[in-house]
C-alpha positions as CSV (number, residue, x, y, z in Angstrom):
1,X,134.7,89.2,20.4
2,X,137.7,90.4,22.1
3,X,141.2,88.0,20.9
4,X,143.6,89.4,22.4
5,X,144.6,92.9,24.2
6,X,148.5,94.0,24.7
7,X,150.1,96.7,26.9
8,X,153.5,98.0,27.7
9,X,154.7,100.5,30.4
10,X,151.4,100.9,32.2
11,X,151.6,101.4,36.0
12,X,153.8,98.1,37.0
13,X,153.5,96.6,33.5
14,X,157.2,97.8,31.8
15,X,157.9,94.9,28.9
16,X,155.1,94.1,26.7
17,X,152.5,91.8,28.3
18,X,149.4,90.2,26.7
19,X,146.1,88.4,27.6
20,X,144.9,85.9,25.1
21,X,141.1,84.4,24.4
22,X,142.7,82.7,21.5
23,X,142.4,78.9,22.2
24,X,146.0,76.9,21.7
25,X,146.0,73.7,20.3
26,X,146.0,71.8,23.4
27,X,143.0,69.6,24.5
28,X,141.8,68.4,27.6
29,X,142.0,64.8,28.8
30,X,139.6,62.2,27.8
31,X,137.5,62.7,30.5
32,X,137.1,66.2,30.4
33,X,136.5,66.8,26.6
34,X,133.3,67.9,27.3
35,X,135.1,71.3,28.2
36,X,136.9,71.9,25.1
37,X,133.3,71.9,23.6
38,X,131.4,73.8,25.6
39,X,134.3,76.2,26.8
40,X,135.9,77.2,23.2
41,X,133.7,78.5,20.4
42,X,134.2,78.9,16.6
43,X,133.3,82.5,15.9
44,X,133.9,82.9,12.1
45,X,136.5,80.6,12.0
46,X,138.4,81.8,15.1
47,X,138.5,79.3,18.2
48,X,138.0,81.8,21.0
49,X,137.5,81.7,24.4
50,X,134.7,83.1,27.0
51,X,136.3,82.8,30.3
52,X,139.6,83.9,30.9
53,X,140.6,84.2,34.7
54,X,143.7,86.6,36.1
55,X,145.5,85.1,39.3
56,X,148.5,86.2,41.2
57,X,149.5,87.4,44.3
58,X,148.4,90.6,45.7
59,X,150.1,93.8,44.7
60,X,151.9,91.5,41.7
61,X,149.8,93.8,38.8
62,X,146.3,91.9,38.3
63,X,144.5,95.2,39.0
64,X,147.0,97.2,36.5
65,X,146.3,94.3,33.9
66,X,142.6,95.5,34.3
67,X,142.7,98.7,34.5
68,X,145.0,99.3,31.3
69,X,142.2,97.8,28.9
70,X,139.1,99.5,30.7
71,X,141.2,102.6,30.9
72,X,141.4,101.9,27.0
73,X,138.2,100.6,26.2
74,X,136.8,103.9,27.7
75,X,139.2,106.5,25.9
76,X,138.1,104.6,22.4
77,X,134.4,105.0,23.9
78,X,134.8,108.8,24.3
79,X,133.9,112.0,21.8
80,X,136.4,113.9,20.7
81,X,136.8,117.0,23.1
82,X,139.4,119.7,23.2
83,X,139.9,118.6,27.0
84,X,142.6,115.5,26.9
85,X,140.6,112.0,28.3
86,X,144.6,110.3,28.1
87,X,145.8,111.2,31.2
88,X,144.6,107.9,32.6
89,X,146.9,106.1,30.0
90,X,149.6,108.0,30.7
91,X,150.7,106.3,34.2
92,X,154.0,104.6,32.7
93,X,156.2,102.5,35.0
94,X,157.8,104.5,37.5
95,X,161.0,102.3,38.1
96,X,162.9,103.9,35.2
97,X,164.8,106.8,34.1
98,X,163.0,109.6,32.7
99,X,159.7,107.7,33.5
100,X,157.2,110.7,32.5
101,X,159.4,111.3,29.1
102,X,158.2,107.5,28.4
103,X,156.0,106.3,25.6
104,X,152.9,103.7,26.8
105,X,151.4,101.3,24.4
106,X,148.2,99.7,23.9
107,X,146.7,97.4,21.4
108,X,143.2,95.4,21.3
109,X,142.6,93.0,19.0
110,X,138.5,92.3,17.6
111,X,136.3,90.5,15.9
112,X,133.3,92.5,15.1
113,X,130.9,91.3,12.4
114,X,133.1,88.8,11.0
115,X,136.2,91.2,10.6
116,X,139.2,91.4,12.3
117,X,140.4,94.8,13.3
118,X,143.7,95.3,15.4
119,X,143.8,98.9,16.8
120,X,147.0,100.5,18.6
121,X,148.6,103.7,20.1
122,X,151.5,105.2,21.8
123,X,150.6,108.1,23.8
124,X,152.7,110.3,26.8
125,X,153.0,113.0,28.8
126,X,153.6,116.5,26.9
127,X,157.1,118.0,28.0
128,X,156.0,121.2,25.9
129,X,152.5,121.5,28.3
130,X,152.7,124.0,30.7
131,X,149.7,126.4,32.7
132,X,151.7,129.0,30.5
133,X,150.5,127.3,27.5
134,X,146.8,125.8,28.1
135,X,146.4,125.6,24.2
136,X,148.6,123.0,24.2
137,X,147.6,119.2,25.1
138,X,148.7,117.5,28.5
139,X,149.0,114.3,27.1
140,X,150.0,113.4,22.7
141,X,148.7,110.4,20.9
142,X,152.8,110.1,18.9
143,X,151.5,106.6,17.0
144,X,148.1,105.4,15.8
145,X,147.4,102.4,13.5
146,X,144.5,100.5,12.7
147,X,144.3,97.1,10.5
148,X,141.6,94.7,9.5
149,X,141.4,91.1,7.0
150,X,138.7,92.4,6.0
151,X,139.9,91.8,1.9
152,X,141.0,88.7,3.1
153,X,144.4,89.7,4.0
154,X,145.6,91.7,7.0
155,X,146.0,95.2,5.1
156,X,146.1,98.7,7.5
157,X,143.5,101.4,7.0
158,X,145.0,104.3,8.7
159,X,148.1,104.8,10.3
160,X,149.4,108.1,12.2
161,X,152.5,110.0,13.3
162,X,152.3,113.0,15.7
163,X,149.9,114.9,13.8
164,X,150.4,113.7,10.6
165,X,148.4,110.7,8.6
166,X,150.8,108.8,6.9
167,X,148.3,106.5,5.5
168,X,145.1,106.6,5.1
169,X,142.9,103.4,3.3
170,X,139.5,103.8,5.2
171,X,136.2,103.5,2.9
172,X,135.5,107.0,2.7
173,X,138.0,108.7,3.6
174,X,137.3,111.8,1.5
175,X,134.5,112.2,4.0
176,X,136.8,112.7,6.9
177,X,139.9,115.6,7.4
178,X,143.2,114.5,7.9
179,X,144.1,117.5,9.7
180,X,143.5,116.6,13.5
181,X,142.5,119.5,15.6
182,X,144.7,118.9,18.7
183,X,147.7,116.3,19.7
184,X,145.8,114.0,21.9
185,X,143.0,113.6,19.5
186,X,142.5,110.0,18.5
187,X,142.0,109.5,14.5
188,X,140.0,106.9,15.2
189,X,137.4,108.7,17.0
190,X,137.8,111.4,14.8
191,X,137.1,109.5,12.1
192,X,134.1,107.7,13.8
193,X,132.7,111.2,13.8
194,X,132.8,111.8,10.2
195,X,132.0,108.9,9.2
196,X,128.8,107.0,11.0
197,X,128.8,103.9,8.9
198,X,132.6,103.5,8.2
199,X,135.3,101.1,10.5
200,X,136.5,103.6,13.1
201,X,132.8,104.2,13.7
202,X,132.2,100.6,14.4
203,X,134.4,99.5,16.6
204,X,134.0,102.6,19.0
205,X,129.9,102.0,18.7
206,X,131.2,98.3,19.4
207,X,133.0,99.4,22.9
208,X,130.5,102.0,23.6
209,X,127.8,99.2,23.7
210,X,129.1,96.0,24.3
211,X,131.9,96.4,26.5
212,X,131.5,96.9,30.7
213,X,133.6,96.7,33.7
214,X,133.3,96.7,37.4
215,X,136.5,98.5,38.2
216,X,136.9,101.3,40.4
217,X,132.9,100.8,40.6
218,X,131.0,98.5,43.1
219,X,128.0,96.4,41.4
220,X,125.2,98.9,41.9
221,X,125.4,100.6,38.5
222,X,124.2,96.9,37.0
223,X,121.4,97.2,39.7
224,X,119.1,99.3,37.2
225,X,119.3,96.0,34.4
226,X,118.1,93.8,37.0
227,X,115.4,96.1,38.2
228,X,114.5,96.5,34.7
229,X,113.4,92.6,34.2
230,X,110.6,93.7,37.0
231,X,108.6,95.3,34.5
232,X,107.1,92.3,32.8
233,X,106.1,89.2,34.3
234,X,108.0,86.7,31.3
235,X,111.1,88.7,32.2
236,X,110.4,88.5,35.8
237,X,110.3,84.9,35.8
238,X,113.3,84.5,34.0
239,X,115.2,86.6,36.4
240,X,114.0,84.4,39.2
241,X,114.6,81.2,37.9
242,X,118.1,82.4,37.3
243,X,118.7,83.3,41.3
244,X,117.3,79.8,41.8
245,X,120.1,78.4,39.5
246,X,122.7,79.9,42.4
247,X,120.6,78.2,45.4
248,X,118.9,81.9,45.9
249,X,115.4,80.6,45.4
250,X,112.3,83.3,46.0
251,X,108.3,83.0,44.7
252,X,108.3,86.6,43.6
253,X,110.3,90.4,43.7
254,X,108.7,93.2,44.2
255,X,109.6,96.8,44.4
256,X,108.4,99.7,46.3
257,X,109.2,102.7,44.1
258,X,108.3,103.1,40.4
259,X,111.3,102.6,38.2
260,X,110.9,105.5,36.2
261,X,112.0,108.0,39.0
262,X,115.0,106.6,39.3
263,X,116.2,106.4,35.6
264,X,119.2,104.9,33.8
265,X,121.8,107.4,35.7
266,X,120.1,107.1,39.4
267,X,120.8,104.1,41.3
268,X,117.7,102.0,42.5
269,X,118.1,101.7,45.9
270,X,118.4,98.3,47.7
271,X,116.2,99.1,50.4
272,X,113.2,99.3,47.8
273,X,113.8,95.8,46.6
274,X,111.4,93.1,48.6
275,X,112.0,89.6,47.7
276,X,109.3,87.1,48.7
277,X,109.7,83.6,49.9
278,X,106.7,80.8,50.2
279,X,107.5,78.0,52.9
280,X,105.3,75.6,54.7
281,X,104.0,76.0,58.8
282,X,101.1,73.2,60.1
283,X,100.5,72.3,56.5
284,X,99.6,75.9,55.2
285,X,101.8,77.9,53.0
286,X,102.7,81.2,54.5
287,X,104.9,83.9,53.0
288,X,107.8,86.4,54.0
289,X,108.9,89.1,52.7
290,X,112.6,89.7,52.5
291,X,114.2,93.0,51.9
292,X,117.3,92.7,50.2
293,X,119.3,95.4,51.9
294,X,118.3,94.4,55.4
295,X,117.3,91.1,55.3
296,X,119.8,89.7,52.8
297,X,123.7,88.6,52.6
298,X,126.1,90.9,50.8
299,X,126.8,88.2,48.5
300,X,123.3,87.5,47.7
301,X,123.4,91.4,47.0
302,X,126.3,91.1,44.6
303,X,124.1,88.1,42.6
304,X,120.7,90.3,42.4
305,X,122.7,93.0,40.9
306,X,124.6,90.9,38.7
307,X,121.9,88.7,37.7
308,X,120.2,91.2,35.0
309,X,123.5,92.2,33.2
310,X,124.0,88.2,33.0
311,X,120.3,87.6,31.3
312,X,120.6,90.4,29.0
313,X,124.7,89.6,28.1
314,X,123.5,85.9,27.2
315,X,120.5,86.8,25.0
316,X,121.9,89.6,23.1
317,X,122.5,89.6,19.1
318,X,126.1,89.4,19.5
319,X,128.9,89.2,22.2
320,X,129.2,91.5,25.3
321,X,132.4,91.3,26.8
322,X,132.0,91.7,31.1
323,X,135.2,92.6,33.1
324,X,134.6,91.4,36.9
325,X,137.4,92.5,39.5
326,X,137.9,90.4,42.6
327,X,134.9,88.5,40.9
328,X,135.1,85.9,44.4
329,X,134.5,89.0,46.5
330,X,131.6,87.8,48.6
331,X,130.6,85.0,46.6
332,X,130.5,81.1,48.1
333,X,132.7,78.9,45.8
334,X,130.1,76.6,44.3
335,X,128.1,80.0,43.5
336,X,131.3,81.7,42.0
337,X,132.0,77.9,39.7
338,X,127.9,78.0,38.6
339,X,128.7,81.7,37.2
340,X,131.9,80.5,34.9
341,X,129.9,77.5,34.1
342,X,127.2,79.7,32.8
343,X,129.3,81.5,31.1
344,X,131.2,78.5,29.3
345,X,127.4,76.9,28.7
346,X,126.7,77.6,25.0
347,X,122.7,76.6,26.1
348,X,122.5,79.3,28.5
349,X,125.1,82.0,27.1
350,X,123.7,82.0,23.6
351,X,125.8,85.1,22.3
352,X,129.0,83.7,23.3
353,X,130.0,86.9,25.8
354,X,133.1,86.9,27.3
355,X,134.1,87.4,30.7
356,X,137.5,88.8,32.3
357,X,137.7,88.2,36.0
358,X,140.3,88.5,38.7
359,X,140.3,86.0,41.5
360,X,142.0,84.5,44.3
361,X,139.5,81.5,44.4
362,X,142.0,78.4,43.6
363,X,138.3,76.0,43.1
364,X,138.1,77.5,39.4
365,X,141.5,75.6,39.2
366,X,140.4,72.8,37.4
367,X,140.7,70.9,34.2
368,X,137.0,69.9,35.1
369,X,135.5,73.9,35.1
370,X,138.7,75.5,32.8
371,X,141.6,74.6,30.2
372,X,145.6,75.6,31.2
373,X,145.3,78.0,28.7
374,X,142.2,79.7,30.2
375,X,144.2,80.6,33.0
376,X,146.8,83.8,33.1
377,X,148.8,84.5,35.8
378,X,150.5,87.8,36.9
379,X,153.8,87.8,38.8
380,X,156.2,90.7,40.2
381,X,160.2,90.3,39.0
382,X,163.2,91.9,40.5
383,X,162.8,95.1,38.7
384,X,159.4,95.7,40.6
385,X,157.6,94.8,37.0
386,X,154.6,92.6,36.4
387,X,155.0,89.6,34.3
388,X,151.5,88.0,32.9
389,X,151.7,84.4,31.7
390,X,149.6,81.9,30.7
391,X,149.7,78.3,32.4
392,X,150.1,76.8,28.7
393,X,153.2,78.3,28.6
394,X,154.3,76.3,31.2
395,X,156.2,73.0,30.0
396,X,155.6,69.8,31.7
397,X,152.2,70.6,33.4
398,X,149.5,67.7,32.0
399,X,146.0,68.8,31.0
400,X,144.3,66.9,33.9
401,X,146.5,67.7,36.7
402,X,145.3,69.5,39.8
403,X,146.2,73.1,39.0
404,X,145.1,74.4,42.4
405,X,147.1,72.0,44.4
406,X,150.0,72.4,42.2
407,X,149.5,76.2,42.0
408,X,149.2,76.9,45.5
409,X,152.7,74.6,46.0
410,X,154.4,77.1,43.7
411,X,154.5,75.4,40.4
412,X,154.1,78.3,38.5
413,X,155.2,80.7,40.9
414,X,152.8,83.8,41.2
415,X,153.0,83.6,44.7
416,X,153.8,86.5,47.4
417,X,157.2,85.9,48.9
418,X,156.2,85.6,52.8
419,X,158.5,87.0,55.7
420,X,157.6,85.9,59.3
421,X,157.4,88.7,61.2
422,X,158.1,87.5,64.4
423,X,161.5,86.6,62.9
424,X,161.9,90.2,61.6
425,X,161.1,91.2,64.4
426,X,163.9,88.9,66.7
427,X,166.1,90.2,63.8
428,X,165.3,93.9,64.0
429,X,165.9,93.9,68.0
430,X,169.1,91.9,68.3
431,X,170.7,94.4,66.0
432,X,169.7,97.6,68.1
């Protein structure tokens, strides 16, 4: 399970900023304890979250949050290559001197198979990089650490300068070479290499498996999960009696092309999908057939593609962790509170995945659905640079109070600064 994941001079991000699924100590009201136990959950002593939700005005960094740790999580997930994958990590925050001369940081924290790991690195741009010089890489890994508990204590198994590996504790490390092969060449996926069955190895598998994001992507690359419960009735049902949980309620789906000449990399088509609904006309039971391209809402598109990466996320050996942009793009509120609810609901998300999600949807904004500290917000300053804060953080605010209402009043700020632009406008023309 993902704790926690840092970043520093990313994109609008310039000061260090973190997002936390580490529960505080708070709890919720009387009335609403019900939420503390279904919404936190002990994994291996560690009180952990599985909704957290981004807010904040537009253009104040929510996006830039996101797209640092799936920018991460995928350069972690990648092979070593003699072709630099860090050029997406170097996009450091402009609004400073020497900007491309800047170092960027990231760190994720984990808990994989009972053992804490915390991973880091600094990486930049490479002034010595030229077309002269192609040997050389574009972008340099300068720092690269990696500590666990697993001996009980928090101890470091490799740690790296430039080039160099100025410490070096992993199982078998006589199994992997310490001299890296190019400046932008992560250790830890180096290492993974070498060794198949050691840390390094683990937590990239870990990433590469269990870690997905919608960003920069629309939902039809989860389409091929959800065709895939089609192929057995059980599995079938299930699906369907999970649509039926969001008020999307059909008697059967059926598709019109065999799955297996589409495969895992080919999109299934929408058009091919043909969802079938029983209702009742002079006391005999008809049927229509729906096709869920034409026939169908965009949001109820959005659920069907969802819906499969939801049933296999929940009933998995061990956590997924889902990052959903925009996640109230297209979706009816009561449908978007139903799929945090399902999240939080240890019956139904049996694994204990996590979700990330961005919204501008103020109904999640309650003590009812979420904890304070469940909530992060991100906010632009003076300097042009994001600030991401958790409502906990905020003093004075009372565990059953209507964070919506007072959020939306500008409580916690996080709001865009408005101008009326008929005003401007007056102004602009008076002065000509």
């Amino acid at each position: 399970m993902l704790i926690e994941f840092s970043v520093q001079n990313f994109r609008s991000i310039r000061e260090l900023q973190t997002i936390s699924f580490a529960a505080s100590a708070l709890k919720s009201s009387q009335e609403n304890e019900y939420v503390d136990d279904r919404n936190v959950v002990d994994y291996n002593g560690f009180k952990l979250f599985k909704t957290i939700g981004l807010y904040g005005a537009n253009g104040s960094g929510k996006s830039n949050v996101i797209k640092a740790l799936n920018t991460f999580v995928e350069v972690l997930a990648g092979q070593p290559s003699s072709v630099s994958n860090l050029r997406d990590l170097c996009q450091p925050f402009l609004f400073q001197e020497n900007a491309l001369d800047t170092e960027s940081y990231f760190q994720i924290v984990l808990l994989i198979k009972g053992v804490k790991y915390r991973y880091g690195l600094t990486v930049k741009f490479n002034s010595e990089h030229s077309s002269n010089t192609p040997d050389k890489s574009s972008e340099i890994v300068t720092n690269e650490w990696l500590y666990s508990d697993k001996k009980g204590k928090n101890s470091i198994l490799f740690q790296r300068e430039g080039l160099q590996i100025i410490k070096n504790s992993l199982q078998s490390k006589t199994k992997i070479p310490t001299s890296l092969p190019f400046k932008h060449t992560l250790f830890l996926t180096h290492a993974a290499a070498f060794d198949t069955h050691g840390d390094c190895f683990l937590i990239t598998d870990h990433l590469r498996r269990l870690v997905t994001s919608n960003f920069e992507v629309n939902h039809d690359k989860y389409r091929w999960m959800s065709v895939n419960e089609m192929q057995d009735s059980e599995t079938k049902h299930r699906f369907i009696k999970l649509l039926s949980s969001f008020n999307l309620s059909y008697d059967d789906i059926s598709l019109e092309e065999d799955v297996n000449d589409y495969g895992f990399l080919n999109i299934y088509p929408q058009d091919k999908i043909v969802l079938k609904k029983n209702f009742l006309r002079n006391s005999n039971i008809k049927s229509v057939e729906l096709n869920l391209k034409e026939n169908e809402s965009a949001g109820t598109q959005k659920m069907f593609d969802l819906a499969g990466l939801l049933l296999r996320a929940f009933n998995l050996s061990e956590p997924a962790f889902i990052i959903l942009d925009e996640i109230d793009s297209n979706f009816h509120p009561s449908l978007l509170i139903q799929l945090i609810n399902l999240f939080n609901n240890p019956n139904f998300n049996r694994s204990n995945s996590q979700l990330l999600f961005t919204s501008q949807d103020t109904n999640l904004m309650s003590p009812k659905i979420m904890r304070r500290d469940q909530f992060f917000f991100t906010e632009k300053k003076e300097d042009f640079s994001t600030r991401i804060f958790s409502l906990a953080q905020l003093k004075g605010i009372r565990n059953d109070a209507d964070f919506a209402k007072q959020y939306l009043s500008g409580y916690y700020g996080a709001l865009p600064i408005l101008e009326d632009f008929c005003v401007s406008e007056k102004n602009d023309r008076s002065d000509e």
